[in-house]
N, C-alpha and C positions, 0 to 999 in steps of 0.2 A: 568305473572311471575309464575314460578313453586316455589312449596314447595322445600325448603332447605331441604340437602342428606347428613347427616353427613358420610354416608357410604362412600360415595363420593370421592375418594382424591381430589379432587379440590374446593369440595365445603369449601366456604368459614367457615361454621360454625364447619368445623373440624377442620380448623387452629384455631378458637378460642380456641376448647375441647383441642386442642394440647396446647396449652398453659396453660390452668388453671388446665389442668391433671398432668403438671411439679410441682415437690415436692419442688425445690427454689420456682418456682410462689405462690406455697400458703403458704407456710412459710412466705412468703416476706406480701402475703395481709394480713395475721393472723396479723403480726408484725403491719403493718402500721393500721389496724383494731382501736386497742389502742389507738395510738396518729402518728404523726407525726413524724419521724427521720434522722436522718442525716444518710450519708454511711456507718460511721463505726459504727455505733448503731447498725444499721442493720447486719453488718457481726459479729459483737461480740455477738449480739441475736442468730443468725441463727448457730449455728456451725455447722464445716467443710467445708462450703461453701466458695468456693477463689471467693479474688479480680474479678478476670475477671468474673465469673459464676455468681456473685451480678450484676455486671456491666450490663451486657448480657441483664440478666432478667430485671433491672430495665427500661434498654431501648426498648423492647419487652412491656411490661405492659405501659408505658408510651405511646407507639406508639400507643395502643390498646384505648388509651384511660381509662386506668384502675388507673393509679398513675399520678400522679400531680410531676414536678421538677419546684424546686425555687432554684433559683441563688443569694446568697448575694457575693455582691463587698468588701468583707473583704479580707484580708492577711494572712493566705492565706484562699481562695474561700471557702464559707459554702454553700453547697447544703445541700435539705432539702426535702424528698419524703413524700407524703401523699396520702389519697385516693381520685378519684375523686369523683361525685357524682357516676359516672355509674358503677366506683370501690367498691364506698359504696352498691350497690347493689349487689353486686358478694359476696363480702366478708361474706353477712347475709350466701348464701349458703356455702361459705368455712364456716364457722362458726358452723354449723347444722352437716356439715363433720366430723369437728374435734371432738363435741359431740358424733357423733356415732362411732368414733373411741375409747375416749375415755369411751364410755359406755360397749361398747363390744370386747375391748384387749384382757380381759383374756379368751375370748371365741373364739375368733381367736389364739391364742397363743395355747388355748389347740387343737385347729383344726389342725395347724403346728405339732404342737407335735405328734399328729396321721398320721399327712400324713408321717413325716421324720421316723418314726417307721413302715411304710406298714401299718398302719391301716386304715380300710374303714370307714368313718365319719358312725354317728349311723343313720342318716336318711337313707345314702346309704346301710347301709347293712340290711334294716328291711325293704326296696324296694322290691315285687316282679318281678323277670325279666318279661317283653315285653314278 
């Protein structure tokens, strides 16, 4: 068996990257991370995100084996998403994500702000050329 080739379009472990790279997918595990929630928990947490694009995702991450769906026979129907086990191990690294996002916004933000003004980031201009 060869080593997996994320570069690969076929390989199978770029379909995964393709999924957990989507901004609803980890939005969606951030949320279930927490606790447990119903559909519209989830769309009322997530904003912006439609009906169909929660839907999408949640059947995608479910297929993956990443989120757990429970069906109660109530009037009308509660469904109910959660993590799986192999979900709960994914979410540790979205978790570490959103940390380093949060730790360094405002050092990306100021990065933005230099690139949308022409300026050359300070690493890059104290670069001697090749």
């Amino acid at each position: 068996m060869h080593r997996p080739d994320p570069f690969d379009a076929k390989c199978p472990t770029r379909q995964v990257l393709d999924r957990i790279g989507d901004r609803w997918a980890v939005l969606i595990l951030i949320s279930l991370e927490q606790r447990t929630m119903r559909f519209n928990e989830l769309r009322r947490r997530i904003e912006a995100i439609s009906q169909k694009m929660l839907s999408q995702t949640l059947k995608s991450l479910e297929r993956d084996g990443l989120v757990n769906r429970k069906v109660f026979a109530t009037v009308p129907v509660t469904v109910e998403y959660s993590l799986t086990p192999l979900g709960r191990t994914l979410s540790q690294t979205v978790h570490a994500l959103t940390l380093w996002a949060e730790t360094h916004i405002g050092e990306v933000a100021q990065a933005q702000q230099r690139y949308d003004q022409g300026e050359a980031a300070p690493e890059t201009a104290t670069t001697p050329p090749r």
